[in-house]
Structures are given as structure tokens and as C-alpha cells.
gemmi code that builds the backbone of each chain (N, CA, C; Angstrom):
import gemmi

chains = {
    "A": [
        ("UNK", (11.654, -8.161, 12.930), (11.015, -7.959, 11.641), (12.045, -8.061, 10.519)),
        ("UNK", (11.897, -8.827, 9.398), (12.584, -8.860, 7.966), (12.827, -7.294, 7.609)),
        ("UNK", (13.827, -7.261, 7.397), (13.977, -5.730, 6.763), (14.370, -5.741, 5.230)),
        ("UNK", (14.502, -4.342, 4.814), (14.634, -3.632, 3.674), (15.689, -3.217, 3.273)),
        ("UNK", (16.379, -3.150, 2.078), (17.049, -2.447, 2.030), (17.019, -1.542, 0.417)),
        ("UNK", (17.265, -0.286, 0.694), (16.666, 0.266, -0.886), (17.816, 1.404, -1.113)),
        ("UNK", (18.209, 2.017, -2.598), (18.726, 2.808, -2.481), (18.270, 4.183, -2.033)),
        ("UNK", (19.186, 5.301, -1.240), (18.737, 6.127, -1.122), (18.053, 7.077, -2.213)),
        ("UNK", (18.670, 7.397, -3.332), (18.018, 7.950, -4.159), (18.314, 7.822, -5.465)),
        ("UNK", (17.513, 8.012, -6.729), (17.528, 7.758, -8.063), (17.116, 8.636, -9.197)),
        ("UNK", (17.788, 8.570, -10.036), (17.466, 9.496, -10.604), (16.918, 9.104, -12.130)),
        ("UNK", (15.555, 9.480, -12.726), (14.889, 9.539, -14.390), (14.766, 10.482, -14.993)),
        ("UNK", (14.468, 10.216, -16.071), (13.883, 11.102, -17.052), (12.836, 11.454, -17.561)),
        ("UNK", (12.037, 12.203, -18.169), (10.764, 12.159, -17.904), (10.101, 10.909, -19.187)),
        ("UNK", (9.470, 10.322, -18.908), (8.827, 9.315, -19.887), (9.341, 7.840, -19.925)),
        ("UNK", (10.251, 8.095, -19.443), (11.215, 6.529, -19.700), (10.986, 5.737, -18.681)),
        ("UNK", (11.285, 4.521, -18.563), (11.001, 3.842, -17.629), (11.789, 3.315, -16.418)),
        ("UNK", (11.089, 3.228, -15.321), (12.288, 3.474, -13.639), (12.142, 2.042, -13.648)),
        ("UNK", (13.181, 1.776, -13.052), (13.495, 0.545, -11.934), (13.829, 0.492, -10.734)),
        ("UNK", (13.099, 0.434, -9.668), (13.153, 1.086, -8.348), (13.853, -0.695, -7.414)),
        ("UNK", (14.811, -1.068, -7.216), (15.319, -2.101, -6.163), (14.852, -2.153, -4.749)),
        ("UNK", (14.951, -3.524, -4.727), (14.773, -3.873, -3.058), (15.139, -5.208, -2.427)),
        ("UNK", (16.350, -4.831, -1.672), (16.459, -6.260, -1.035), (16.323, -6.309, 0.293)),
        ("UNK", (15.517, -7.432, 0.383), (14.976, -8.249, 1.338), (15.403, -9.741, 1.385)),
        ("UNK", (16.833, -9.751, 1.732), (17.134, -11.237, 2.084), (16.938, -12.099, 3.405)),
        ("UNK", (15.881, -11.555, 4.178), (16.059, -12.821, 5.283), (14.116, -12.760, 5.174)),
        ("UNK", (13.755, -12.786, 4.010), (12.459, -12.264, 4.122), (12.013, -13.950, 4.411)),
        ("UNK", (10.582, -13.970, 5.023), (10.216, -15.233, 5.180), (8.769, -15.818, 4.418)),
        ("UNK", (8.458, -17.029, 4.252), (7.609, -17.232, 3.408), (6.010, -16.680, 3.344)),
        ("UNK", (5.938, -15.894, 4.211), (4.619, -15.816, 4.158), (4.470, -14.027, 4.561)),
        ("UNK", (5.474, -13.408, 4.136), (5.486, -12.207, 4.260), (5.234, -11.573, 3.141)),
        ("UNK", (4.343, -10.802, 2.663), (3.848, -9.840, 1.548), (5.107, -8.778, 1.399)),
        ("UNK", (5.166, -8.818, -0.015), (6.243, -7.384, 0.017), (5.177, -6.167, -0.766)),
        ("UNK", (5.365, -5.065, 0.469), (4.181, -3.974, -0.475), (5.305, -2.707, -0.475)),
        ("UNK", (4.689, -1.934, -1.725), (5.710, -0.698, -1.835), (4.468, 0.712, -1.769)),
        ("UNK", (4.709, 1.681, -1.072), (4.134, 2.986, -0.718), (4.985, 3.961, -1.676)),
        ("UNK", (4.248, 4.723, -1.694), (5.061, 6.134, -2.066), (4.872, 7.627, -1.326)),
        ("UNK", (5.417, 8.385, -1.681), (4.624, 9.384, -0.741), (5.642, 11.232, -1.157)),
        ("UNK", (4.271, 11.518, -1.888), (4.798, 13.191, -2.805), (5.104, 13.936, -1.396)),
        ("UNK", (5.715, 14.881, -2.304), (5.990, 16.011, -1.140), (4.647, 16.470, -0.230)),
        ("UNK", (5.109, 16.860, 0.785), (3.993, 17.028, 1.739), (2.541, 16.567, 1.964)),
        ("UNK", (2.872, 15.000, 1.866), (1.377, 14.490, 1.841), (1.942, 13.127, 2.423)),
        ("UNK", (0.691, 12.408, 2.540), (0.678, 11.121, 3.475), (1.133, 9.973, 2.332)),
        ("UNK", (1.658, 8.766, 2.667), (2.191, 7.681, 1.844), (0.691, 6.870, 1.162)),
        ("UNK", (0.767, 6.900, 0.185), (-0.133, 5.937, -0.873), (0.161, 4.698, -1.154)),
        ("UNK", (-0.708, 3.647, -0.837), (-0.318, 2.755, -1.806), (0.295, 2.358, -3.074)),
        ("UNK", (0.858, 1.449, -3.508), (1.329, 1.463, -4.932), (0.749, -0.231, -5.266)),
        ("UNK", (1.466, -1.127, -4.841), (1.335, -2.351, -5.025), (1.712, -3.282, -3.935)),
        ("UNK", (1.520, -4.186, -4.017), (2.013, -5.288, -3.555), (1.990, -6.805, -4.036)),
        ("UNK", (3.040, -7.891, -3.468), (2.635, -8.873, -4.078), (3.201, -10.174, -3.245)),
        ("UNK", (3.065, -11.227, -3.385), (3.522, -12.371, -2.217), (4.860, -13.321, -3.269)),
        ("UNK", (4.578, -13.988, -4.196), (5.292, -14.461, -4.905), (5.249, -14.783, -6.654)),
        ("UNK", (4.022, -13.890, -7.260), (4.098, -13.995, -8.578), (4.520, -12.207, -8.620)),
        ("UNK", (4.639, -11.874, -9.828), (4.793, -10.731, -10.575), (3.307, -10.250, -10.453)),
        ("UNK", (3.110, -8.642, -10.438), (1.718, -8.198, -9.798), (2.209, -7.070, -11.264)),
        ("UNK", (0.920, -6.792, -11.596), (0.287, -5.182, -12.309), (-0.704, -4.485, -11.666)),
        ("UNK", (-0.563, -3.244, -11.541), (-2.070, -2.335, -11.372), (-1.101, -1.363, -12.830)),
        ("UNK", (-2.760, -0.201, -12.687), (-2.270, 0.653, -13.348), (-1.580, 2.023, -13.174)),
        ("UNK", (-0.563, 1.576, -11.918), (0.153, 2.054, -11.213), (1.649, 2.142, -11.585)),
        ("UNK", (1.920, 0.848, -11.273), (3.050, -0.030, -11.599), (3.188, -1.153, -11.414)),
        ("UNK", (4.300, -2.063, -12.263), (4.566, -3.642, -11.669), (5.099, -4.024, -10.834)),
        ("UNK", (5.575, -5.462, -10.303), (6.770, -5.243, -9.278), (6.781, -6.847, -9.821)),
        ("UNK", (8.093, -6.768, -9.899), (8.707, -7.895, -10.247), (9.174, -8.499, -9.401)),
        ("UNK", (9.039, -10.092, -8.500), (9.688, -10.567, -7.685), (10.764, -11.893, -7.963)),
        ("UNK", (11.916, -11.880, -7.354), (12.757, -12.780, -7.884), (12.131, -13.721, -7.536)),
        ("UNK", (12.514, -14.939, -8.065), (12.384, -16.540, -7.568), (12.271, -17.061, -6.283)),
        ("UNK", (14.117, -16.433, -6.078), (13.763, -16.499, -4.608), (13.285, -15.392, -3.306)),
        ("UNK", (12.776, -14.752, -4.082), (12.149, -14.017, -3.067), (13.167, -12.740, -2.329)),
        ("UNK", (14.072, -12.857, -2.781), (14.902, -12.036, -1.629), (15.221, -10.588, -1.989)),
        ("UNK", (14.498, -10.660, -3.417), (14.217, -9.438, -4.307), (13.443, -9.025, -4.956)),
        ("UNK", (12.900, -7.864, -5.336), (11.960, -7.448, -5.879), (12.166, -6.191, -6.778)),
        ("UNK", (11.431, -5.639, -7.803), (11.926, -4.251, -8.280), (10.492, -3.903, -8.407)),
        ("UNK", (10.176, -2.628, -8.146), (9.117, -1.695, -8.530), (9.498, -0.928, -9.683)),
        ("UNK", (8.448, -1.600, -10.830), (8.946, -0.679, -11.960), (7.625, 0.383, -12.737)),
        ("UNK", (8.118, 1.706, -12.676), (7.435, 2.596, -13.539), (7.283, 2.378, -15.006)),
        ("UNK", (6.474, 2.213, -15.423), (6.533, 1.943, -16.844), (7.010, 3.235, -17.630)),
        ("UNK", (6.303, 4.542, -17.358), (6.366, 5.397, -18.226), (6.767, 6.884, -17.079)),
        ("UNK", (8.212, 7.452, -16.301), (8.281, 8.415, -15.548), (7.262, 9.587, -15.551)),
        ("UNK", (6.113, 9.838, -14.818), (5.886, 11.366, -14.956), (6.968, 12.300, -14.009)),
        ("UNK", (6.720, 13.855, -14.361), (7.176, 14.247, -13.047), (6.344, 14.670, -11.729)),
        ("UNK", (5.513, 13.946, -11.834), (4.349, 13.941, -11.037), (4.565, 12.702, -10.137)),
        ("UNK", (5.465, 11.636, -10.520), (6.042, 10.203, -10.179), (7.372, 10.650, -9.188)),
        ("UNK", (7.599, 11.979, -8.835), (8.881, 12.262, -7.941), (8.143, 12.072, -6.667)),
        ("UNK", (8.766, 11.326, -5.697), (8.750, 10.910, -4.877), (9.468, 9.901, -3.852)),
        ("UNK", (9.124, 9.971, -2.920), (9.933, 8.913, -1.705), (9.200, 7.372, -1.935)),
        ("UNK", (9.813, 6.279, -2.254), (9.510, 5.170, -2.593), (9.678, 3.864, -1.542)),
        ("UNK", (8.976, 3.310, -0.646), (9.043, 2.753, 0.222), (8.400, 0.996, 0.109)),
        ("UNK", (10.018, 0.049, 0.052), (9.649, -1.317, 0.238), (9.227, -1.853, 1.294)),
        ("UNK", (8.538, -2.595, 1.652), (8.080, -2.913, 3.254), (7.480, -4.090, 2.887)),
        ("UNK", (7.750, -5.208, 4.262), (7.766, -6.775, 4.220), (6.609, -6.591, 5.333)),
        ("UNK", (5.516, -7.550, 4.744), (4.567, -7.488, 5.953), (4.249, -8.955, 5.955)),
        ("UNK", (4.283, -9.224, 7.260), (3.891, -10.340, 7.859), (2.092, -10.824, 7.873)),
        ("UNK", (1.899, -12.020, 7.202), (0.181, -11.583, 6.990), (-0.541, -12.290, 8.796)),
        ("UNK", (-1.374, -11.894, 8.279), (-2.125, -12.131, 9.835), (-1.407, -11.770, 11.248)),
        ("UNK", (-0.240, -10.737, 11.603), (0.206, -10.395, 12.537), (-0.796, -9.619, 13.225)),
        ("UNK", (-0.529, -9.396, 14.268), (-1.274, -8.206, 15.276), (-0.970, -6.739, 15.058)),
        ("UNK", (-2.117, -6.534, 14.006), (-2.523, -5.297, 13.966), (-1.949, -5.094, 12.561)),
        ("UNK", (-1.563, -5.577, 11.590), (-1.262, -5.814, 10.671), (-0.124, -4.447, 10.018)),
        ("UNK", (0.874, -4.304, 11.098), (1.469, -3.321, 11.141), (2.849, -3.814, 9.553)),
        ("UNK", (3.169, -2.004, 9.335), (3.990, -1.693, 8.559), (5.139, -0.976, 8.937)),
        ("UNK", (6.295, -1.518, 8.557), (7.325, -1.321, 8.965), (8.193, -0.302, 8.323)),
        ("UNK", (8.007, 1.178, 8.093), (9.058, 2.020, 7.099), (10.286, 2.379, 7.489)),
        ("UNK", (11.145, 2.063, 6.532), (12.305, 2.040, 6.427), (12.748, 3.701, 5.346)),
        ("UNK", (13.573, 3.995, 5.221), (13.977, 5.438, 4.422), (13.348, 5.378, 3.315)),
        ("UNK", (13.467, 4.091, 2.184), (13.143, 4.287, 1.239), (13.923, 4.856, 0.231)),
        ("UNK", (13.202, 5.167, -0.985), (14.189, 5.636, -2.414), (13.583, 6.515, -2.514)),
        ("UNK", (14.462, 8.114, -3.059), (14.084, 9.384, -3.146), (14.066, 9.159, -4.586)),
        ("UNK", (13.142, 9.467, -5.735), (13.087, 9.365, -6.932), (13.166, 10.631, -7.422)),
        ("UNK", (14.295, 11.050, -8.183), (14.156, 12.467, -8.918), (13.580, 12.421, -10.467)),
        ("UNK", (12.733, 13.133, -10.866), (12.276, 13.078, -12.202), (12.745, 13.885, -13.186)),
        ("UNK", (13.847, 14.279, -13.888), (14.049, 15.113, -14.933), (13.217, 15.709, -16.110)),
        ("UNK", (12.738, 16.743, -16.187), (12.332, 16.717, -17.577), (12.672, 16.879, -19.039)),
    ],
    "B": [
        ("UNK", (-17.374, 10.803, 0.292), (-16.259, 9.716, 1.301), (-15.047, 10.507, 1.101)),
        ("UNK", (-14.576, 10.883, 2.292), (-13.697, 12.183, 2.613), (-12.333, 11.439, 2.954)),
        ("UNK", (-12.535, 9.394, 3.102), (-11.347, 8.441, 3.266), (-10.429, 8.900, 4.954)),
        ("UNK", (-9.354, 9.874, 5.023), (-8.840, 9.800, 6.807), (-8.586, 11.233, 6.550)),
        ("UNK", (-9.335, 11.870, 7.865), (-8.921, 13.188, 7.900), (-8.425, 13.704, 9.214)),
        ("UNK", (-7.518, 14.545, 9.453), (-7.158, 14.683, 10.510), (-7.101, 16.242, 10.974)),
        ("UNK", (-7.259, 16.276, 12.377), (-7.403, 17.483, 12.470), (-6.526, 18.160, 14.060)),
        ("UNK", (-5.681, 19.028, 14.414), (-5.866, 20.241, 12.949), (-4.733, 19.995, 11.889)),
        ("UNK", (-4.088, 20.562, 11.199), (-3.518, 20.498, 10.043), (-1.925, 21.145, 10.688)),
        ("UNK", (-2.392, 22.306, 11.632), (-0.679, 22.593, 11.811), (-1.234, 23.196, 13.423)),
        ("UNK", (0.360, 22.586, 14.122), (-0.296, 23.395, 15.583), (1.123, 23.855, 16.085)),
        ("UNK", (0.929, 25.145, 16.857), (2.205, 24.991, 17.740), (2.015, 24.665, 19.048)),
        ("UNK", (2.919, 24.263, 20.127), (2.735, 24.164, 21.101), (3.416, 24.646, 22.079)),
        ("UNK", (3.985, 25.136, 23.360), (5.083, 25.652, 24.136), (5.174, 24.388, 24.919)),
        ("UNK", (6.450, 23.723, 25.371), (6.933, 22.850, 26.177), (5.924, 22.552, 27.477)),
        ("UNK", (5.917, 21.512, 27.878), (4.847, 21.497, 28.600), (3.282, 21.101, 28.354)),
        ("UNK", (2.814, 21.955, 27.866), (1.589, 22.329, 27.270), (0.896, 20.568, 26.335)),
        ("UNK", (-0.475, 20.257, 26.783), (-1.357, 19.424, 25.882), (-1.812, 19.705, 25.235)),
        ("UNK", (-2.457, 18.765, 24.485), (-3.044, 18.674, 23.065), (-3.813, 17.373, 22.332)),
        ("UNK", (-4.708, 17.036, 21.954), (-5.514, 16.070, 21.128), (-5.557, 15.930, 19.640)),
        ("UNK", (-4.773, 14.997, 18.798), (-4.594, 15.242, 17.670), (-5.983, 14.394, 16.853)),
        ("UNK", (-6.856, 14.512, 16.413), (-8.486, 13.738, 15.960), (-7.653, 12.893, 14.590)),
        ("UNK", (-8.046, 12.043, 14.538), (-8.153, 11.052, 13.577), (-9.771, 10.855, 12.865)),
        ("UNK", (-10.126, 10.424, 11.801), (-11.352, 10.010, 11.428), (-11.378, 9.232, 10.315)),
        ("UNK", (-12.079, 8.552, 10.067), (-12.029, 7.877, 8.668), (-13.519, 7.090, 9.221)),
        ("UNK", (-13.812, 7.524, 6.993), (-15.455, 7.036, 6.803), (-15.275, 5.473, 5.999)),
        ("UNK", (-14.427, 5.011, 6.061), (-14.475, 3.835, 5.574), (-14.590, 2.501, 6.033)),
        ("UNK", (-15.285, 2.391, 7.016), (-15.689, 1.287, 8.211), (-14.233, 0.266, 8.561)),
        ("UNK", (-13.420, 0.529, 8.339), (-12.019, 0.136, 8.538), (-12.143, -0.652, 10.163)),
        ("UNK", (-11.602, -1.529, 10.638), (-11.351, -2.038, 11.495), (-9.784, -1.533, 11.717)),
        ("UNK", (-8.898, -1.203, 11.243), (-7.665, -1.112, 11.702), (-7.239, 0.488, 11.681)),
        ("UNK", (-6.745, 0.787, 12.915), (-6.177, 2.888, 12.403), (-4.573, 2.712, 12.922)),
        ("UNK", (-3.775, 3.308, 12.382), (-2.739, 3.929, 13.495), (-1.939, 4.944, 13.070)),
        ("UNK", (-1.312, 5.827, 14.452), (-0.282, 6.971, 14.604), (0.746, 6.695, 13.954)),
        ("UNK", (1.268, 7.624, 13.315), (2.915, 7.889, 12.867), (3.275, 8.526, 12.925)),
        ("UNK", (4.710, 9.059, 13.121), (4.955, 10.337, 12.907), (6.492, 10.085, 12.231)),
        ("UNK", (6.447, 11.456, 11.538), (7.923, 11.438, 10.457), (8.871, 12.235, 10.885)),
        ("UNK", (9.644, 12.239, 11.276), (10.916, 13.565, 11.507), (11.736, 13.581, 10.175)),
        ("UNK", (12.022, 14.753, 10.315), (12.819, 15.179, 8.761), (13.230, 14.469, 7.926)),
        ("UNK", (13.202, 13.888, 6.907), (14.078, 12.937, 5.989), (14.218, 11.894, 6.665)),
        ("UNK", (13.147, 11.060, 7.327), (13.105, 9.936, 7.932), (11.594, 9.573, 7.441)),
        ("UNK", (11.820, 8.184, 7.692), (10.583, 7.402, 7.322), (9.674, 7.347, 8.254)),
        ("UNK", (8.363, 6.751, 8.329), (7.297, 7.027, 8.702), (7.755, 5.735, 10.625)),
        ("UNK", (7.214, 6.186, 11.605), (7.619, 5.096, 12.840), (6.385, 5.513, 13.515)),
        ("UNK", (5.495, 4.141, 14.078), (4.501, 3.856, 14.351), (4.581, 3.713, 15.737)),
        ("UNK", (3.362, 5.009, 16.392), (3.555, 5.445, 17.906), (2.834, 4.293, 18.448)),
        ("UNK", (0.978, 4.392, 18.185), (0.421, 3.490, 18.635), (-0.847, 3.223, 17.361)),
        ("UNK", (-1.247, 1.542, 17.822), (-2.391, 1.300, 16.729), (-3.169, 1.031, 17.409)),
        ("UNK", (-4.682, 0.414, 16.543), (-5.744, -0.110, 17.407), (-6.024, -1.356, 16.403)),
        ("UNK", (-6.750, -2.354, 16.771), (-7.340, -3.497, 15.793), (-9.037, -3.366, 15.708)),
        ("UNK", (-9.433, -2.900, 16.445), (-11.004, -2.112, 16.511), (-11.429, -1.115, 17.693)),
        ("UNK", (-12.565, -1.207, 17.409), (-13.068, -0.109, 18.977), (-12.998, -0.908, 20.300)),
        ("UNK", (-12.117, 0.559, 20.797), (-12.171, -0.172, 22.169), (-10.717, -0.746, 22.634)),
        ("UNK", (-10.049, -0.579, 21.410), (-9.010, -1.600, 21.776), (-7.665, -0.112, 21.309)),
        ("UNK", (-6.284, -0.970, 22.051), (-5.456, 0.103, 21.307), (-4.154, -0.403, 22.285)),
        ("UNK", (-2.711, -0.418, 21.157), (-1.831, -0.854, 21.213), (-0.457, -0.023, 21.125)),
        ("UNK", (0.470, -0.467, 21.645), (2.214, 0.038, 21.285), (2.283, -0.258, 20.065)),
        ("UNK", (3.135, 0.734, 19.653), (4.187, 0.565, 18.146), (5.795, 0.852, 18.650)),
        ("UNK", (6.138, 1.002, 17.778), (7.747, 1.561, 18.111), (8.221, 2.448, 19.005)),
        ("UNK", (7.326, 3.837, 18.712), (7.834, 4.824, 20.015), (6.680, 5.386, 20.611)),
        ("UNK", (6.071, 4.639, 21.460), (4.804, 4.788, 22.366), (5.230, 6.106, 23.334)),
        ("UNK", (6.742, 6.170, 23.484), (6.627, 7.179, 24.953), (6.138, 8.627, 24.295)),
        ("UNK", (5.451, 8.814, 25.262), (4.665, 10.327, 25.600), (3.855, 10.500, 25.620)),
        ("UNK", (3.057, 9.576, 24.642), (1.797, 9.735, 23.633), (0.737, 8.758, 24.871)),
        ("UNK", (-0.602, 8.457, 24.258), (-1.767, 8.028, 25.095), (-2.563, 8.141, 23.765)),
        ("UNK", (-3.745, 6.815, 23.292), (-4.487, 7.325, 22.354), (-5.698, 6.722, 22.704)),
        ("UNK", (-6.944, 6.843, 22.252), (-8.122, 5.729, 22.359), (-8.874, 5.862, 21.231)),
        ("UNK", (-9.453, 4.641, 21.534), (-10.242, 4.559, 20.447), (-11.896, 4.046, 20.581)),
        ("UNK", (-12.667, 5.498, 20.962), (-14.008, 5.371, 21.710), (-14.922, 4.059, 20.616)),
        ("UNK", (-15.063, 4.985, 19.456), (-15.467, 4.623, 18.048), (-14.838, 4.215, 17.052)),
        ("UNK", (-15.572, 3.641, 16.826), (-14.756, 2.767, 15.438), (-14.303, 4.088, 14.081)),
        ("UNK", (-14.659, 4.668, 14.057), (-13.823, 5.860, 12.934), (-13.531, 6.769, 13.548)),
        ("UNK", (-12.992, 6.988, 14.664), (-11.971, 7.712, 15.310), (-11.086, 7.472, 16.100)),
        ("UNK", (-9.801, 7.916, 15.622), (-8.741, 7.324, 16.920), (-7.791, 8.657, 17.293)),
        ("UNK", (-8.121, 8.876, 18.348), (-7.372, 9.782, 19.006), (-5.713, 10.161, 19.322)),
        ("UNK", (-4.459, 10.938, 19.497), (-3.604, 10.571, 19.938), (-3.499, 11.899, 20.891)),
        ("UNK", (-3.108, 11.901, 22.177), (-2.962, 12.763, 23.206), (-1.153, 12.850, 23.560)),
        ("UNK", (-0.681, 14.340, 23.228), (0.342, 14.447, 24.299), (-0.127, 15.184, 25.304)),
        ("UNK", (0.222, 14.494, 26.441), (-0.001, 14.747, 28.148), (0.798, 16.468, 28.407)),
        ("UNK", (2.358, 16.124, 28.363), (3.045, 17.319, 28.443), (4.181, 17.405, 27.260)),
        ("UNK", (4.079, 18.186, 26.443), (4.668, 18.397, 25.392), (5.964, 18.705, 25.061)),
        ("UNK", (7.053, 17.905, 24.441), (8.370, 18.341, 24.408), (9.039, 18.818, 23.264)),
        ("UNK", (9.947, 19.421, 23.187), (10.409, 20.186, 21.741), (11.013, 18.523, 20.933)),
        ("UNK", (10.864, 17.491, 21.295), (11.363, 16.258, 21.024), (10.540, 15.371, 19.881)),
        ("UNK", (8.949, 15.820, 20.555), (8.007, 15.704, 19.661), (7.247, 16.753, 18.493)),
        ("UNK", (8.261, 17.437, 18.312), (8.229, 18.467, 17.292), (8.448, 17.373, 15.610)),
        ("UNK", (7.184, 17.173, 14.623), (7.063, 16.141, 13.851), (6.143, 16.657, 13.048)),
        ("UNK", (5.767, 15.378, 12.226), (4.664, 15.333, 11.254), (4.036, 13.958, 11.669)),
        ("UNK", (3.058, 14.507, 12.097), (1.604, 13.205, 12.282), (1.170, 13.191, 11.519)),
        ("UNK", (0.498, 11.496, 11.275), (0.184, 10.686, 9.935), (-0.614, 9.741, 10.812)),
        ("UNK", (-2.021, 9.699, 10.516), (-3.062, 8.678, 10.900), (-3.073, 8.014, 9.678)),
        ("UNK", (-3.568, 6.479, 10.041), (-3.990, 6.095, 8.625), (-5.012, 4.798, 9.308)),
        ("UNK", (-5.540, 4.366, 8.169), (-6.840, 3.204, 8.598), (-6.697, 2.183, 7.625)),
        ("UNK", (-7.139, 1.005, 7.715), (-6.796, -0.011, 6.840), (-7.709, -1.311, 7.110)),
        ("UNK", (-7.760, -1.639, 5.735), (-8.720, -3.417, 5.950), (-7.967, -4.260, 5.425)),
        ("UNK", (-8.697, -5.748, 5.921), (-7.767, -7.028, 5.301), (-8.758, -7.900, 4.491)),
        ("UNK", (-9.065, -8.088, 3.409), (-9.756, -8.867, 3.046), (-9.295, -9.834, 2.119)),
        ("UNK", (-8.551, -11.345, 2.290), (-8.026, -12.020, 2.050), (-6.688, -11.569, 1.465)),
        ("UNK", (-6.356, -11.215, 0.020), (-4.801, -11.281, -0.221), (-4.882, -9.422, 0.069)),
        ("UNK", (-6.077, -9.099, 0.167), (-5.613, -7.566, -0.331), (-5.918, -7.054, 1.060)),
        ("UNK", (-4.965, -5.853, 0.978), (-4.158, -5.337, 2.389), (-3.739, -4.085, 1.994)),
        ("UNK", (-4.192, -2.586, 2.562), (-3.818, -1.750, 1.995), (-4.178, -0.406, 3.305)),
        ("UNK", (-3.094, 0.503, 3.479), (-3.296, 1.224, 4.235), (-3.687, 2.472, 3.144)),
        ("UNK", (-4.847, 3.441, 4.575), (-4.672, 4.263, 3.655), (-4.389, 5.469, 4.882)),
        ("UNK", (-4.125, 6.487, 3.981), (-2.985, 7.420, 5.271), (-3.860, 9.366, 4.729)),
        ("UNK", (-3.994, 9.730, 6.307), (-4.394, 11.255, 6.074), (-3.291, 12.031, 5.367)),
        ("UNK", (-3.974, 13.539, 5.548), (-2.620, 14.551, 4.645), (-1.872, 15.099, 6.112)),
        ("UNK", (-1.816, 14.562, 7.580), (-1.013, 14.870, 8.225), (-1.297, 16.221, 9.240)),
        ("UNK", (-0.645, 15.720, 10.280), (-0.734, 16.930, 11.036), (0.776, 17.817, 11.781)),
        ("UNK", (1.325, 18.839, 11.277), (2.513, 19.660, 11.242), (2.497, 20.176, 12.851)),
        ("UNK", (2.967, 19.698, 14.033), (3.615, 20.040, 14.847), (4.481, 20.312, 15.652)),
        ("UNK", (4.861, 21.971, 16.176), (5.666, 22.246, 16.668), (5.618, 22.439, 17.743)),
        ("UNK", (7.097, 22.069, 18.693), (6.723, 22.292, 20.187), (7.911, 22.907, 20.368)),
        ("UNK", (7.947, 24.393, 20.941), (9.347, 25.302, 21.355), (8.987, 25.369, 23.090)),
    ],
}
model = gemmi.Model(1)
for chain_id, residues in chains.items():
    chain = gemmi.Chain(chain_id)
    for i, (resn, *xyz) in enumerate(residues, 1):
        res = gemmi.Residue()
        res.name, res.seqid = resn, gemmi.SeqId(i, " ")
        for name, pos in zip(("N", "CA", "C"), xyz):
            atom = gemmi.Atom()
            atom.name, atom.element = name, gemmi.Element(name[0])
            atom.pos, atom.b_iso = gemmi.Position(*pos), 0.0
            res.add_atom(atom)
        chain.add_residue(res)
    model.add_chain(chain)
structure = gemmi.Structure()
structure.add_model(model)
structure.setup_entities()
């Protein structure tokens, strides 16, 4: 499986805007890059995902490089409600069982 | 729509000793699977299913046994219980409908095994 690589942890402020990294250099063409999150003591949520344009919800964006071998998940506006474990993951489309691969992820600290 | 619930919420267990962890989800999902988290580690996938009836390895299959009678329930069984599998279980269920792909994940089940 293509892997991840993210920093362990980061630190904001409250309101301002995050830039969360991810590299994925041996990623391959037809692999989705999706990012999870997941608050203290609760199960991982969706956030976004995207294949090769730039994606919005009203979540967050995620910006993907050109070539693909990078991506950033960006918060527009920090809450501290936005602290959390931040997880890049490369998914292969149409595999068996359409499994997800977590890796550590980015610990996001929120200042207020 | 109550989305994946799992049950029970926290268990202990003594070495040895079985147990049935329930999965459910009301969202006609074709896809479920096990996880479990150990401390400051990321989420690693025991076993999945692709529908009823069916059910597969993930990463760390040993110990575990799961089925999947019905389509919104998937079971995971430890046989004999070790302080090894002392974790946090995480069911989750998921659909594919062309680009969009999205798991969705219970609030977990807290077990200890001394």
C-alpha cells in the first residue's frame, strides 16, 4: 500500500487558519487521497477527500499538488473544537473491500 | 437514523474469558469493518466484510472471528481473551457510489483484559 507521511503534531491559534501536510510520494494514479479526523474519545469522521483537482466542503479544503505526491488539508478558520488527530490516507478505488489504511496522523493543538 | 452503534461501550474481561462485541448500522451500507486503536496509535483493521454473508482479514486478524449474518450487523468474537487485546474497538460501515467514498465509524468500544 502507498503510504503517508504527516507531521506528528501542530500547533494554532484560535481563528486563524491551519495548514495540515501530507506526503505521499509513491502514491499511484488512481488512488484517492482522503483525510479523517478524530476528537478525543470518539470514532474518526470524515473530512474530505479528493483524486486530482482541489476539493471544498464546508469542512475544509485540501489542496493537491500537480504532481500528486502532496497534498495539504487546510482549516480555514481554527475552532477549538477543531483539536484533534488528523489522518491522511491513500485509497485505492475499487480494491477489495475498499479498505483504509491509518497511519499516526497529525495531533492538532488549538490555542485560544 | 442512529448511523453505527456499538455495543457495549466498556467491558472488562479476565484472561481467558469470551466475549461478542455487536456492531449495527441503519444505513443499508454494503461495507462494515473492525478496528481497534492502542494508545496513541492509529486506527489497524482486524477484519471486514463486503456484504452479508461474507467476511474478510485485515491487518491483525489473530484472535478475533467475526460474521456477518445480516446486512446491518457485523459481529467481532474473542474466543479466549488476552491482556494483549486490551484496546479500543471501532466498527464502522461505508458506501461507494461513484467518486464518493466515505466511512462512517461508531463511538467505540473500551476493552480491558487483566
Amino acid at each position: 500500500d502507498a503510504k503517508t507521511t504527516q507531521p506528528n503534531s501542530m500547533e494554532s491559534n484560535e481563528e486563524e487558519p491551519v495548514h495540515l501536510p501530507c506526503n505521499h510520494s509513491t502514491i499511484s494514479g488512481t488512488d484517492y487521497i482522503h483525510w479523517y479526523r478524530q476528537l478525543p474519545s470518539q470514532g474518526p469522521e470524515y473530512v474530505i477527500h479528493g483524486l486530482t483537482s482541489n476539493v471544498n466542503n464546508r469542512m475544509a479544503s485540501l489542496a493537491i499538488a500537480e504532481d500528486r505526491k502532496s497534498s495539504t488539508l487546510i482549516l480555514h478558520r481554527a475552532t477549538l473544537r477543531d483539536a484533534a488527530v488528523y489522518y491522511c490516507i491513500l485509497r485505492v478505488a475499487n480494491n477489495a473491500g475498499n479498505m483504509l489504511t491509518f497511519g499516526g496522523g497529525t495531533r492538532l493543538m488549538v490555542k485560544p | 437514523n442512529a448511523g453505527v452503534t456499538q455495543t457495549p461501550k466498556f467491558r472488562v474481561l479476565k484472561t481467558g474469558q469470551s466475549m461478542t462485541l455487536l456492531c449495527a448500522q441503519d444505513m443499508n451500507h454494503e461495507y462494515m469493518y473492525w478496528y481497534r486503536q492502542d494508545p496513541g496509535m492509529g486506527l489497524r483493521l482486524i477484519h471486514y466484510s463486503v456484504g452479508e454473508g461474507t467476511t474478510a482479514k485485515g491487518e491483525v486478524p489473530d484472535g478475533y472471528n467475526v460474521s456477518r449474518l445480516k446486512k446491518q450487523n457485523f459481529l467481532l468474537g474473542l474466543e479466549s481473551a488476552a491482556p494483549s487485546q486490551t484496546s479500543v474497538y471501532f466498527c464502522a460501515s461505508s458506501y461507494e457510489w461513484g467518486d464518493r467514498y466515505e466511512q462512517y465509524f461508531g463511538p467505540g468500544t473500551r476493552l480491558t483484559v487483566t
